[in-house]
C-alpha positions as CSV (number, residue, x, y, z in Angstrom):
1,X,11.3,45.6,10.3
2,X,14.7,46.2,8.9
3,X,17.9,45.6,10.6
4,X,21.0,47.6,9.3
5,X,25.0,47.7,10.1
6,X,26.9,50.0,8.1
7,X,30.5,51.1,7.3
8,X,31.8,54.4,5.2
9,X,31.0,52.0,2.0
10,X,28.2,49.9,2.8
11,X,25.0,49.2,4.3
12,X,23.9,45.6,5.0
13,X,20.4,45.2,6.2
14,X,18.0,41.6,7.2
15,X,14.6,42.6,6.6
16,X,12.5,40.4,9.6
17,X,8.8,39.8,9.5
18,X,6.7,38.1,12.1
19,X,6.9,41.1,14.1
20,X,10.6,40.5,15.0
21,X,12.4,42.4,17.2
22,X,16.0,41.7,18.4
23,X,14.8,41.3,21.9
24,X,13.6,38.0,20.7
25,X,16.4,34.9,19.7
26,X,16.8,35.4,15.6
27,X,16.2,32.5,13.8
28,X,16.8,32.8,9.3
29,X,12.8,31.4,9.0
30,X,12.4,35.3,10.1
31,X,14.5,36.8,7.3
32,X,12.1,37.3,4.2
33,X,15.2,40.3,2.6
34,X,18.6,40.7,2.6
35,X,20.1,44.3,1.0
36,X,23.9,44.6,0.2
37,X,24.5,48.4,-0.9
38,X,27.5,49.5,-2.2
39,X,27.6,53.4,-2.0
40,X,31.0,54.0,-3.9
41,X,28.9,52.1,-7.3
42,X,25.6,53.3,-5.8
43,X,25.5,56.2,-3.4
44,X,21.5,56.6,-3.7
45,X,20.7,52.6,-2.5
46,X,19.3,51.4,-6.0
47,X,20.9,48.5,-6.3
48,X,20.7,45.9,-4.2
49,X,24.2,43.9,-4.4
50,X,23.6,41.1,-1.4
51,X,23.6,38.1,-3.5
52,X,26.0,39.2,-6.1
53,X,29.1,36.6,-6.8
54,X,30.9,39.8,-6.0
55,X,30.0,40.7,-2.8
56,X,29.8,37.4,-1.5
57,X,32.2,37.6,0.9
58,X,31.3,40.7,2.4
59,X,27.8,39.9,2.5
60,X,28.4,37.0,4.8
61,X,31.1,38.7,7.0
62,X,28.0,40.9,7.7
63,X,25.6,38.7,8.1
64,X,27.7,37.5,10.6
65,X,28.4,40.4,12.3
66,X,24.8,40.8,12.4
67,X,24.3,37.6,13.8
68,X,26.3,38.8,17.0
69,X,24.4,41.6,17.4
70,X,21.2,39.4,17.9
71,X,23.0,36.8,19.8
72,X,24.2,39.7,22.4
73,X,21.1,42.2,22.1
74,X,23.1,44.9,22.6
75,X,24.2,47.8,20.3
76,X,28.2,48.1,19.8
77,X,30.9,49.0,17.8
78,X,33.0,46.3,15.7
79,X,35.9,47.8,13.1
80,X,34.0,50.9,12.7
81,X,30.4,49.0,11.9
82,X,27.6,50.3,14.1
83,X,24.9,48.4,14.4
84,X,21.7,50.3,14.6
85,X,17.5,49.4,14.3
86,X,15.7,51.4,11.0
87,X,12.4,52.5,12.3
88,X,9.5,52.8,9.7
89,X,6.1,54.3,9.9
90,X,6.4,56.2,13.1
């Protein structure tokens, strides 16, 4: 299951296995993915920028901001970034 937050220019997302969801407590041993898009370089989500040198910054200001969201289990809004589930194979 993928977990996403987003602003106008990107979309960070931790891919979870085990069955995770974030009514459980998040732990990294559950991350297997992380994806950094850019969509100003990369509007179409083909390259995945999360561990560039570039983006290093902003990757881990997200992860963090995706860290709260687990920690409170509860959807909200931070400096525009909604955080948000991605459902697949429904």
């Amino acid at each position: 299951m993928g977990y996403s937050i987003r602003t106008e220019l990107y979309r960070f997302v931790l891919w979870a296995n085990n069955g995770f969801t974030s009514k459980e407590p998040f732990t990294n041993d559950r991350v297997y993915a992380k994806e950094l898009d850019d969509y100003k370089k990369d509007p179409l989500e083909t390259i995945n920028v999360a561990d560039d040198t570039h983006y290093a910054s902003l990757s881990k200001e997200m992860y963090d901001k995706m860290l709260a969201f687990f920690k409170n289990r509860k959807c909200y809004r931070d400096k525009g970034i909604i955080f948000y589930q991605l459902l697949f194979g429904l």
